[in-house]
Residue, then its C-alpha position, 0 to 999 in steps of 0.5 A: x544308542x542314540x538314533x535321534x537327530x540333533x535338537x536343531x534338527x529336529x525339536x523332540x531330539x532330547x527323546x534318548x532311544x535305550x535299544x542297547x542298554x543292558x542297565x534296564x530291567x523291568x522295573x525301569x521307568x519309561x521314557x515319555x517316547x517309549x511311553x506312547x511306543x507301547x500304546x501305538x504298539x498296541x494300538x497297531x501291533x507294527x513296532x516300525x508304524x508304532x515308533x513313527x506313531x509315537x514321534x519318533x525321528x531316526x537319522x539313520x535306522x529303520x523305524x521297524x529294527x529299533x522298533x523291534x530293538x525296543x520290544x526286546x527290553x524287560x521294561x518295554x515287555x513288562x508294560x505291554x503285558x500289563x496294557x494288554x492284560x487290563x484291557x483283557x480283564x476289561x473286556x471278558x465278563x466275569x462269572x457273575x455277569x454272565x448269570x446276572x445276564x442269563x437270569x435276566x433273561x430267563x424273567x424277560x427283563x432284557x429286551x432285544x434289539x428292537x424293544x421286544x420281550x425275548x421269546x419263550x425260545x430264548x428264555x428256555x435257552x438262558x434258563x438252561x444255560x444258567x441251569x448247566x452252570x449252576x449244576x456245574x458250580x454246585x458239582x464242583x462245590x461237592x466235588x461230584x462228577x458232571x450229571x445229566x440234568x433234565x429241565x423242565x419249564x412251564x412259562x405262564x403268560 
């Protein structure tokens, strides 16, 4: 199905919408335009505002129905799961992180948000959470079921 103007109506006319092609499978390369469709989908979550985001002009139809059209083939949905689970594993930190992150706080190398060591408060917190994932890893490790630990810290200034 082809919704776009002619090229001398409009100059990005050689953009070919594939809303109804039953030839596409996943695998299927993307078009320049449904290459910036999926990025303005996830950018914006609105198929009709990402179509028009990307470029697109349709002669007759709404920008939301080819829009929607154009997230039913297998290749346009195979790329947005790919985008959106990179940026997923982007942005959740990894075990090992997160430990990093706890130990260095428990030894006062993190300061807060005005340059000040973090408190014996909060170093008793990192020190207890990285304590529960400890014992959780080694439980695990064992194969041993969840046990109450008892944490006892003496800090010295």
């Amino acid at each position: 199905m082809r919704v776009l103007r002619t090229e001398k109506e409009h100059p990005n006319a050689d953009m070919n919408l594939r809303t109804s092609d039953k030839s596409i499978t996943a695998d299927t390369p993307l078009t320049p335009i449904e290459q910036k469709f999926v990025i303005e989908y996830i950018k914006t979550g609105k198929p009709g505002e990402a179509l028009k985001n990307a470029g697109c002009v349709l002669q007759k139809y709404s920008y939301t129905a080819i829009g929607k059209a154009m997230l039913k083939q297998p290749n346009i949905q195979a790329e947005v799961n790919r985008m959106v689970e990179e940026i997923h594993n982007a942005g959740i930190a990894e075990a090992s992180e997160v430990m990093e992150y706890f130990t260095s706080v428990m030894r006062g190398q993190i300061k807060d948000q005005f340059g000040l060591d973090a408190s014996l408060a909060e170093r008793t917190k990192a020190a207890q959470e990285l304590a529960k994932r400890t014992v959780d890893i080694e439980n695990r490790e064992a194969g041993k079921a969840d046990q109450t630990v008892e944490i006892r810290l003496n800090w010295e200034r």
